[in-house]
Backbone bond lengths (Angstrom), bond angles and torsions (degrees), N, CA, C in turn:
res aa  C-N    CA-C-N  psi(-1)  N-CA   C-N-CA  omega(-1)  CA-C   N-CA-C  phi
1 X - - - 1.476 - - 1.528 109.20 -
2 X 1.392 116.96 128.01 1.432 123.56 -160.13 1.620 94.14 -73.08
3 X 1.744 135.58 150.93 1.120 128.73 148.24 1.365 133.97 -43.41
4 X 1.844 115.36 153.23 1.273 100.22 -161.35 1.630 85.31 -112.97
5 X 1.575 113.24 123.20 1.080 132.22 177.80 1.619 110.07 -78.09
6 X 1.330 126.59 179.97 1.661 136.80 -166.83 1.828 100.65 -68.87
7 X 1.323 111.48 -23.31 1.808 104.59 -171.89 1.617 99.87 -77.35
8 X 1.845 115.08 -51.53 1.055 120.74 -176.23 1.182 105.97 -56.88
9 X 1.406 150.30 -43.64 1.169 134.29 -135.94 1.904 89.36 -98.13
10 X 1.249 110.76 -64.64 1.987 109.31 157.46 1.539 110.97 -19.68
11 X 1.049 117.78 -52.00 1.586 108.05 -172.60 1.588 113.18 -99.39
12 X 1.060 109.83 2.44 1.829 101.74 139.03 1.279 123.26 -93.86
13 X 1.437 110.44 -46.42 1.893 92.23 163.85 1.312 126.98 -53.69
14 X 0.915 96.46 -47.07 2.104 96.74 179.45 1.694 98.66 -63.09
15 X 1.434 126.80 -34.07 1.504 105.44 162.63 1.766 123.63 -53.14
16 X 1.905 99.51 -47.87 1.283 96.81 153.22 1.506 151.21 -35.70
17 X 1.407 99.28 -34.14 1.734 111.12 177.07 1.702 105.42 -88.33
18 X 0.869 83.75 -60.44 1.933 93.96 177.13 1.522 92.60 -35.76
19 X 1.239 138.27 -57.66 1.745 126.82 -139.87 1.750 105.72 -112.87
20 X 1.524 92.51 15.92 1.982 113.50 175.38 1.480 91.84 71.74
21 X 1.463 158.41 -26.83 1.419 134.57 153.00 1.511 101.20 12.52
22 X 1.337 131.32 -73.58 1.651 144.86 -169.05 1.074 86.58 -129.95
23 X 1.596 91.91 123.38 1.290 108.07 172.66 1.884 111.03 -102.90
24 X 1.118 107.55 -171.27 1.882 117.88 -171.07 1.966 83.67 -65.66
25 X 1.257 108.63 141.27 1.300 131.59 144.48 1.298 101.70 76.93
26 X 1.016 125.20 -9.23 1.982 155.35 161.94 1.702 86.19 -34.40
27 X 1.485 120.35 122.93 1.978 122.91 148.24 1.626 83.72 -80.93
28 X 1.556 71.20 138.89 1.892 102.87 160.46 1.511 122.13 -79.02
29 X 1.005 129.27 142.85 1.230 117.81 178.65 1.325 133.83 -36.05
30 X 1.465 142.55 -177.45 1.167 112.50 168.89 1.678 128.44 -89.07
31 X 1.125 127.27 139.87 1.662 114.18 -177.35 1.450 125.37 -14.31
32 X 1.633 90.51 -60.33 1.848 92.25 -175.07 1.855 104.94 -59.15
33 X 1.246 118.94 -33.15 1.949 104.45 -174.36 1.350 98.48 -74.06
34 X 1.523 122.38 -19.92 1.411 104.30 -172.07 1.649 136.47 -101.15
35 X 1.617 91.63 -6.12 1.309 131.92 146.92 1.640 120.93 -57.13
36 X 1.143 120.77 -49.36 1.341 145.28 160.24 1.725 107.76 -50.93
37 X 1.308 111.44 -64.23 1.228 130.42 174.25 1.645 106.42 -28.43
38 X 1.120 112.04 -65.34 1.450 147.76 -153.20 1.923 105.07 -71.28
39 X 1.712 98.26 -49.94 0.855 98.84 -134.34 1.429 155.12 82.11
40 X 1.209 130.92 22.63 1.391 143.09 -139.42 1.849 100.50 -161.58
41 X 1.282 104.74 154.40 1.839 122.77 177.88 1.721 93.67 -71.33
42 X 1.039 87.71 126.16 1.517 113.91 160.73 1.740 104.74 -24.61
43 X 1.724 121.95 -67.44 1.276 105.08 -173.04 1.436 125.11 -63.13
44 X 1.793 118.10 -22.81 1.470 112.85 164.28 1.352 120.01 -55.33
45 X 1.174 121.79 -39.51 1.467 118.93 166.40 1.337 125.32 -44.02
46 X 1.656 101.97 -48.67 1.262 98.12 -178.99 1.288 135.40 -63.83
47 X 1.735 102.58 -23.95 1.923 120.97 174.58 1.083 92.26 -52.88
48 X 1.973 128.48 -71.18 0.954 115.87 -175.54 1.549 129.44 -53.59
49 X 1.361 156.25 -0.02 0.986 140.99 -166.25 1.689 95.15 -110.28
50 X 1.428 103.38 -25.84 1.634 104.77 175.21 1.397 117.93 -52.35
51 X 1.344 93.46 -57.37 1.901 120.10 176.07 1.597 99.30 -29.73
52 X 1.248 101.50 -65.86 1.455 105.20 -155.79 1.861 109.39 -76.87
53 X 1.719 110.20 -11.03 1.466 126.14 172.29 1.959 95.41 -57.93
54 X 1.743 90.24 -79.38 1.570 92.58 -173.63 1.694 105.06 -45.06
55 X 1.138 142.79 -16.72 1.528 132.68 168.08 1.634 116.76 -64.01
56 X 1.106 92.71 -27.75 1.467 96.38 -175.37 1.672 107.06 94.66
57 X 0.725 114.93 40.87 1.684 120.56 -178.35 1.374 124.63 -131.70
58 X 1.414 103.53 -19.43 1.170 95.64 151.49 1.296 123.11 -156.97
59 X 1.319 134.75 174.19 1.699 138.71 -161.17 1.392 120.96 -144.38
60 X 1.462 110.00 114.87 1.329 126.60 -158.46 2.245 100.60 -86.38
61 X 1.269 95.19 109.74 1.762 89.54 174.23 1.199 121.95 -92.53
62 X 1.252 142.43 108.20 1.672 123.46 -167.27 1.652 116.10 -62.21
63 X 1.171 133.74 139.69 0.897 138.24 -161.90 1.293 131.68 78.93
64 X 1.196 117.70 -21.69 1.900 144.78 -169.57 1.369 105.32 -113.51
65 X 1.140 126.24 -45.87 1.536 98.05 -173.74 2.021 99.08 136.12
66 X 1.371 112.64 -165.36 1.178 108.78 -175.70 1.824 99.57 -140.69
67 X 1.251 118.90 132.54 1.570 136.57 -162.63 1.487 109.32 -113.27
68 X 1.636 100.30 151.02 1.641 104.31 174.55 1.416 86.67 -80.12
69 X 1.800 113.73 167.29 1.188 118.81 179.62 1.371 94.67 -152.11
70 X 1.588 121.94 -2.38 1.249 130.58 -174.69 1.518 103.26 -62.45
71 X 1.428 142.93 139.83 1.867 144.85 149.58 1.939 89.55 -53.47
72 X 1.451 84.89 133.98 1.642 98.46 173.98 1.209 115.84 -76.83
73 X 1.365 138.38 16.51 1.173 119.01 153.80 1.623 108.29 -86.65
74 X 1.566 118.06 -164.13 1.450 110.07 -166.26 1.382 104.21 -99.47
75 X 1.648 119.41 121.37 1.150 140.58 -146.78 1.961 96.10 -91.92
76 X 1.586 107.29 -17.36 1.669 112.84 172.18 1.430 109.64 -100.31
77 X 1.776 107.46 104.46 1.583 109.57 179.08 1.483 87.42 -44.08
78 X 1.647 83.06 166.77 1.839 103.40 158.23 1.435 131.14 -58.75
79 X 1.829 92.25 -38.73 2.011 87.73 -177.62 1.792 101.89 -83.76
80 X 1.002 128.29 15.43 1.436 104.83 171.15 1.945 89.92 -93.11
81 X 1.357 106.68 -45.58 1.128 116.11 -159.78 1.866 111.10 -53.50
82 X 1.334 101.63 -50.60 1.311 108.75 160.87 1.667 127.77 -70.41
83 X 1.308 140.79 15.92 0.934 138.24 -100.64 2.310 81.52 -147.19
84 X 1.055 108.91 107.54 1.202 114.54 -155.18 1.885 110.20 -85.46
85 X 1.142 150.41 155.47 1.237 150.54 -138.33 1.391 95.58 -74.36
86 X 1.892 104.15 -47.21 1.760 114.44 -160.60 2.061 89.39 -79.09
87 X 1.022 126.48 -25.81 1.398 121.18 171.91 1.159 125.20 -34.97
88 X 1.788 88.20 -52.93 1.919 106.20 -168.12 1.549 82.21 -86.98
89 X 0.936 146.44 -103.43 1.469 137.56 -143.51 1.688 111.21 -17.46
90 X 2.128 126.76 -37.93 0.727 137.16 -159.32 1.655 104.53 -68.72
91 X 1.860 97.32 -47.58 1.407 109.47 -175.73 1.655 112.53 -56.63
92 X 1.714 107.40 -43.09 1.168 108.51 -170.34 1.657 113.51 -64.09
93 X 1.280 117.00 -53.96 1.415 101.30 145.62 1.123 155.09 47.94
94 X 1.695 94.32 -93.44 1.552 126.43 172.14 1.414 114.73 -101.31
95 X 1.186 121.97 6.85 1.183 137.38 -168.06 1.879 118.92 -124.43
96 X 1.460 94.88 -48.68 1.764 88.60 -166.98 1.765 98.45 -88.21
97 X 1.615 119.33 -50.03 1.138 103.71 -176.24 1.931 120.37 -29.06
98 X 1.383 107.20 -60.19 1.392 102.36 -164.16 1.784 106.39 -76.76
99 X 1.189 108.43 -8.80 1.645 117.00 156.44 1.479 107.14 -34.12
100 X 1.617 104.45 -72.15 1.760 108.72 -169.51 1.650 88.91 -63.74
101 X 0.781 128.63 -80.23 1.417 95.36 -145.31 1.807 125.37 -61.59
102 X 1.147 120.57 14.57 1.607 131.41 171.80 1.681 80.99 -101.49
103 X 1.183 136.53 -51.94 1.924 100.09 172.86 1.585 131.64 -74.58
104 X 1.423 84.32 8.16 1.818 98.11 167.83 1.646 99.88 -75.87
105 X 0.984 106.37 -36.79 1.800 115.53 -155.10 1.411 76.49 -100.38
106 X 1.441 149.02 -90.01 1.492 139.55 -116.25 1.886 104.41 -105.90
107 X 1.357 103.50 -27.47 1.532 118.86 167.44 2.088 121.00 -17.67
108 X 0.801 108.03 101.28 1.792 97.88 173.05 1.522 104.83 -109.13
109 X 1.599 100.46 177.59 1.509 106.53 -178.79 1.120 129.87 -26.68
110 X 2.155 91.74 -65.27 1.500 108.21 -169.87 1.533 106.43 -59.27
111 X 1.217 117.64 -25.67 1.782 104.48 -169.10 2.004 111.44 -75.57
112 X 1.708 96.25 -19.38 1.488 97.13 -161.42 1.589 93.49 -74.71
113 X 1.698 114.82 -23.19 1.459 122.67 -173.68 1.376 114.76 -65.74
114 X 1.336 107.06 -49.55 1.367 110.35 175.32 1.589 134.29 -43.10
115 X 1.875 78.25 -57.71 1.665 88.27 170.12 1.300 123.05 -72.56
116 X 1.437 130.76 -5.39 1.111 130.58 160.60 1.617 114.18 -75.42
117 X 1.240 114.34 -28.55 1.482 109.85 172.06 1.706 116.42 -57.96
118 X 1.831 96.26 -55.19 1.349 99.75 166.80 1.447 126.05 -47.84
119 X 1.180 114.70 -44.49 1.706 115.03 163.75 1.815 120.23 -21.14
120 X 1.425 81.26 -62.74 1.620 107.76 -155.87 2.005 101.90 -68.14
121 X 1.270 90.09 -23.80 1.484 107.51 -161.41 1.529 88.75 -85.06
122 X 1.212 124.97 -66.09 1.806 115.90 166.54 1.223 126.66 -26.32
123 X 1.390 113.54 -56.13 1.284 125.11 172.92 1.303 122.97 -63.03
124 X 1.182 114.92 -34.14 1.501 113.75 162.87 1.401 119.40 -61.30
125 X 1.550 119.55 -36.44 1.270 119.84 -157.48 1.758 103.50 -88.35
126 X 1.429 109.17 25.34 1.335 103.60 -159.75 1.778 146.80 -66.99
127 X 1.923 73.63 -3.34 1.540 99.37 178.43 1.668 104.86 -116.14
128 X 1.352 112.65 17.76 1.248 109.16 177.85 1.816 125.90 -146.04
129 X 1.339 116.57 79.58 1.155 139.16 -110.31 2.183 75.95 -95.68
130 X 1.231 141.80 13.20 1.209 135.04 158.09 1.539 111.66 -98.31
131 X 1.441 121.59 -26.85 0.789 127.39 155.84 1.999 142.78 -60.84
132 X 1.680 84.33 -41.43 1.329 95.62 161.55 1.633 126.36 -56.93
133 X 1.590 93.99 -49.66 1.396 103.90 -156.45 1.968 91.84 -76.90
134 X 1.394 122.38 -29.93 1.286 93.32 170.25 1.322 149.68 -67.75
135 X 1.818 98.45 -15.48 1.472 134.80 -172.93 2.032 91.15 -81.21
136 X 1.314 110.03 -25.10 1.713 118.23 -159.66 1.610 91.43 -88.89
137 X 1.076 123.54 -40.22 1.923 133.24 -177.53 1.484 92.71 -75.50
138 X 0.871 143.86 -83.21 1.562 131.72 148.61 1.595 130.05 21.61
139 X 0.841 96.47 -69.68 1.439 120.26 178.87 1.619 108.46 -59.00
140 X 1.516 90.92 -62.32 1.595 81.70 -165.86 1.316 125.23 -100.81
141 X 1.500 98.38 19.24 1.821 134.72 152.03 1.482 109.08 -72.22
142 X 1.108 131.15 -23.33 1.530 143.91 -157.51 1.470 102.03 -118.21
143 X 1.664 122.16 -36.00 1.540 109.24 150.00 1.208 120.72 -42.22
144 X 1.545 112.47 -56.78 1.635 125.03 -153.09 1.570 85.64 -64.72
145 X 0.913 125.98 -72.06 1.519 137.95 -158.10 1.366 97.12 -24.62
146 X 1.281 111.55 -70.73 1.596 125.80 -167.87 1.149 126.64 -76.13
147 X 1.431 106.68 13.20 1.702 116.62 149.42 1.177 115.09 -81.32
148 X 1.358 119.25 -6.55 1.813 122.63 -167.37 1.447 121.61 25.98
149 X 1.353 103.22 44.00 1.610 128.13 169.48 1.560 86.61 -82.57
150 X 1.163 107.22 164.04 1.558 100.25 -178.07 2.124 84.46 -127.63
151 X 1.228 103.32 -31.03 1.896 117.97 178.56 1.652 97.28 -67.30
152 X 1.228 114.86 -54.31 1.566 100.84 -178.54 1.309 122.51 -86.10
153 X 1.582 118.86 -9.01 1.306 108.65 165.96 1.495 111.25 -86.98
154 X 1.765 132.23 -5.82 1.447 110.98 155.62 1.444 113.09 -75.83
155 X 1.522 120.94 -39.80 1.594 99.32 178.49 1.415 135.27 -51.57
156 X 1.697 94.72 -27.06 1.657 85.10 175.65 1.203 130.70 -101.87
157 X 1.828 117.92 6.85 1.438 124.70 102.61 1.693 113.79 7.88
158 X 1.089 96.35 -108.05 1.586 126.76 -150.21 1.437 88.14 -62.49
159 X 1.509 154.40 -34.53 0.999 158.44 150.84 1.603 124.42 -41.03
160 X 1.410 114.97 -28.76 1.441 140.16 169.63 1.396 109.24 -97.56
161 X 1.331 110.67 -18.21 2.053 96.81 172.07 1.291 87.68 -75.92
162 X 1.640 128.57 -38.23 1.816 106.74 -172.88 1.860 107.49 -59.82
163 X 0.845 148.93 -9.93 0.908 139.64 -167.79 1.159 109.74 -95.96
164 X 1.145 113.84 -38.89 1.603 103.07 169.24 1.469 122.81 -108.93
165 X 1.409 114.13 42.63 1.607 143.29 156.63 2.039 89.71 -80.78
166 X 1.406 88.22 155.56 1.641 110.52 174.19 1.432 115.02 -44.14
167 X 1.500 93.43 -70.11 1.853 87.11 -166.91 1.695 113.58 -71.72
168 X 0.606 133.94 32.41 1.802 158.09 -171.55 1.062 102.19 -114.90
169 X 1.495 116.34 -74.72 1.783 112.83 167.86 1.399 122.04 -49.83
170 X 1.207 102.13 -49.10 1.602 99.41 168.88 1.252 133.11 -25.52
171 X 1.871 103.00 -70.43 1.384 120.89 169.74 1.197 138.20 -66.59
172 X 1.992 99.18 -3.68 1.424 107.13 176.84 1.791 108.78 -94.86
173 X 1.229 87.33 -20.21 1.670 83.97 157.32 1.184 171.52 -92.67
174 X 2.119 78.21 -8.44 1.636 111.90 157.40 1.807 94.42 -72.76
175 X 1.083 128.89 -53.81 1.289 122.07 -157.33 1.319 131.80 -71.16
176 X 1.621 130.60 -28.00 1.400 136.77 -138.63 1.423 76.76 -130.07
177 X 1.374 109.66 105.50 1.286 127.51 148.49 1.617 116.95 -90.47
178 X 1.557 126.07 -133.10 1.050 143.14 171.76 1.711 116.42 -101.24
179 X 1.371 84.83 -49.57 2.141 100.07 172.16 1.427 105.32 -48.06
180 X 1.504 116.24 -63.21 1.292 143.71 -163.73 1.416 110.24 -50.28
181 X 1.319 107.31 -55.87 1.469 114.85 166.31 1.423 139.82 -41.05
182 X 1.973 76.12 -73.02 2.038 78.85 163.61 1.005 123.03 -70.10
183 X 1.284 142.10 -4.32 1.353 146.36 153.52 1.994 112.40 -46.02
184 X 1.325 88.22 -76.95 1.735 98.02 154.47 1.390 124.05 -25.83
185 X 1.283 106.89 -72.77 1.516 99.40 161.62 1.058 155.40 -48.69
186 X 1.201 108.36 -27.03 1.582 128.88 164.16 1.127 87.10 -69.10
187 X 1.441 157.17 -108.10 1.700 161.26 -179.88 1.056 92.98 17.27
188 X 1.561 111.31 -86.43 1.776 111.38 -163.72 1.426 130.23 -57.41
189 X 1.760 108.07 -16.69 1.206 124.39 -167.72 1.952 87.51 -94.74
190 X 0.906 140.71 -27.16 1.320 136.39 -160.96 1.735 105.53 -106.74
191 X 1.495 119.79 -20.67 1.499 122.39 155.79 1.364 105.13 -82.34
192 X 1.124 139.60 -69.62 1.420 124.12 158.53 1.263 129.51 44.80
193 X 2.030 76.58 -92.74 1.782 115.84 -170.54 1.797 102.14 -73.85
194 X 1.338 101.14 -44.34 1.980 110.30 157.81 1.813 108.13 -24.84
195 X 1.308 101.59 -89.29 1.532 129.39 174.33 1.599 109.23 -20.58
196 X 1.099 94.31 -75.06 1.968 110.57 -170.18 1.743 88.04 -62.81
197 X 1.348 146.35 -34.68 1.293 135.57 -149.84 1.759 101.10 -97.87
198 X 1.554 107.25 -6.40 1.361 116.22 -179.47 1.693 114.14 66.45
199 X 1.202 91.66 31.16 1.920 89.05 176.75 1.350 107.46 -120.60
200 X 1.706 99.50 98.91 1.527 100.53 -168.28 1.668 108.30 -75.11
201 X 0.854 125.63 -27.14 1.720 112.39 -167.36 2.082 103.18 -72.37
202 X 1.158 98.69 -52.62 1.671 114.08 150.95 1.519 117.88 -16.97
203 X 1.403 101.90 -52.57 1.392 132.87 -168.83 1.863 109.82 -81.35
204 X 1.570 103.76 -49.63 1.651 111.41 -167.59 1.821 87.24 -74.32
205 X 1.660 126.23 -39.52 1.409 118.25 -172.76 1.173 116.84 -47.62
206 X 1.739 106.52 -48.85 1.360 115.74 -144.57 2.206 101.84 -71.97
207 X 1.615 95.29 -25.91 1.427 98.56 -169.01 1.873 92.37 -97.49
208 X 0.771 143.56 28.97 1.898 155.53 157.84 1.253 97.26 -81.56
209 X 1.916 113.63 -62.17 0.974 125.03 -145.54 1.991 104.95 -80.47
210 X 1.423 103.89 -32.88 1.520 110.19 174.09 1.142 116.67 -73.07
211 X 1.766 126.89 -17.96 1.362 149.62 162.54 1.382 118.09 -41.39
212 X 1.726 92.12 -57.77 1.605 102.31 -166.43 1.763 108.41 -90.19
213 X 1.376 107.93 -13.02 1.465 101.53 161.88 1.243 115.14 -52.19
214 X 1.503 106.99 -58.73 1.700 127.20 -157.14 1.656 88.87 -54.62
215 X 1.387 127.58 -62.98 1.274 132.80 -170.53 1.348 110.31 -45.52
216 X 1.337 121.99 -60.05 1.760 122.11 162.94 1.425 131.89 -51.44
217 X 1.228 94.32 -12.69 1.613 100.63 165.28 1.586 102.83 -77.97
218 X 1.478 104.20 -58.93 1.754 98.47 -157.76 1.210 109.19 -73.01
219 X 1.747 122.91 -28.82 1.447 125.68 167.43 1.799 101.72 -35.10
220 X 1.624 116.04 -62.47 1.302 94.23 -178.04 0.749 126.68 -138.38
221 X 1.503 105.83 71.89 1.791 120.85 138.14 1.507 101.61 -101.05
222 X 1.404 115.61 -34.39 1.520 104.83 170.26 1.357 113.81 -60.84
223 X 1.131 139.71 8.83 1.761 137.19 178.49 1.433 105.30 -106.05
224 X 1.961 109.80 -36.11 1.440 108.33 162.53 1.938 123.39 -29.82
């Protein structure tokens, strides 16, 4: 059974909150039982509990502990929830290309740094495809950001809860081998150098072109 990295472990709690498991205003257990819980180092937990902070679901108090903050009804509409692997690739699409080039235009240092960390952090993870893919959600969380759209950094939000919905994992595990990866990497490492060089159309290609990989991957593993 593959390890459960910071996305997996977020998208069983947030199944948890969604199905009253934790309810509104509910403290969570404490780190160490839920660490335990998990199975997993204390700091993977913590990615995940962040994840689900920037969601708005939950709220870290210093000294007190950390709270649902989610409304108890189910905080994941249906169409994300139903919302199929080749869907999200479709949405992203229409969405991330013209992303890069608004961080051609709105992009600063600190963001080009980051994403260079994320780079480095992919590449490292290259034999470990839960790792990658969280360092890979990352990334293109750290585009959105640095458009300082405040509208496109919730969609790609709500575009990243599909990813760490079930059949997402699924397909990320038929798909992300070793090939697959460094393939990936080269993409992100070659928009990047796009990004930082300020050549947005350069920039909208290079992330089309990492698009339509991703899509040919899941086209066929879904035929598997």
């Amino acid at each position: 059974m593959p390890r459960l990295g910071a996305a997996e472990i977020a998208s069983e709690m947030r199944r948890s909150i969604e199905n009253g498991t934790y309810r509104r205003f509910e403290r969570l257990p404490a780190s160490r039982q839920l660490a335990e819980r998990f199975g997993v180092a204390r700091n993977t937990l913590r990615d995940a509990l962040y994840q689900l902070e920037r969601e708005g679901l939950l709220e870290t108090r210093a000294g007190s502990g950390t709270y649902v903050t989610a409304p108890e009804q189910n905080t994941v509409p249906s169409v994300v929830q139903n919302a199929t692997p080749l869907e999200l690739i479709d949405a992203r699409f229409a969405l991330e290309p013209h992303i890069c080039r608004l961080v051609v235009l709105h992009g600063r240092h600190e963001d080009f740094d980051k994403l260079e960390a994320l780079c480095q952090r992919m590449e490292a993870a290259s034999g470990d495809p839960v790792a990658f893919s969280e360092a890979d959600t990352e990334f293109h969380r750290a585009l959105a950001s640095a458009t300082r759209n405040n509208l496109l950094i919730w969609l790609i939000q709500q575009i990243n809860t599909v990813r760490s919905l079930g059949e997402w994992t699924r397909m990320r595990h038929l798909t992300l081998d070793q090939k697959i990866i460094a393939h990936y990497n080269a993409q992100h490492r070659e928009l990047l150098n796009a990004v930082r060089s300020r050549e947005p159309e350069r920039a909208a290609a290079k992330m089309k072109e990492h698009l339509e990989t991703a899509r040919l991957s899941l086209t066929r593993a879904a035929d598997t």
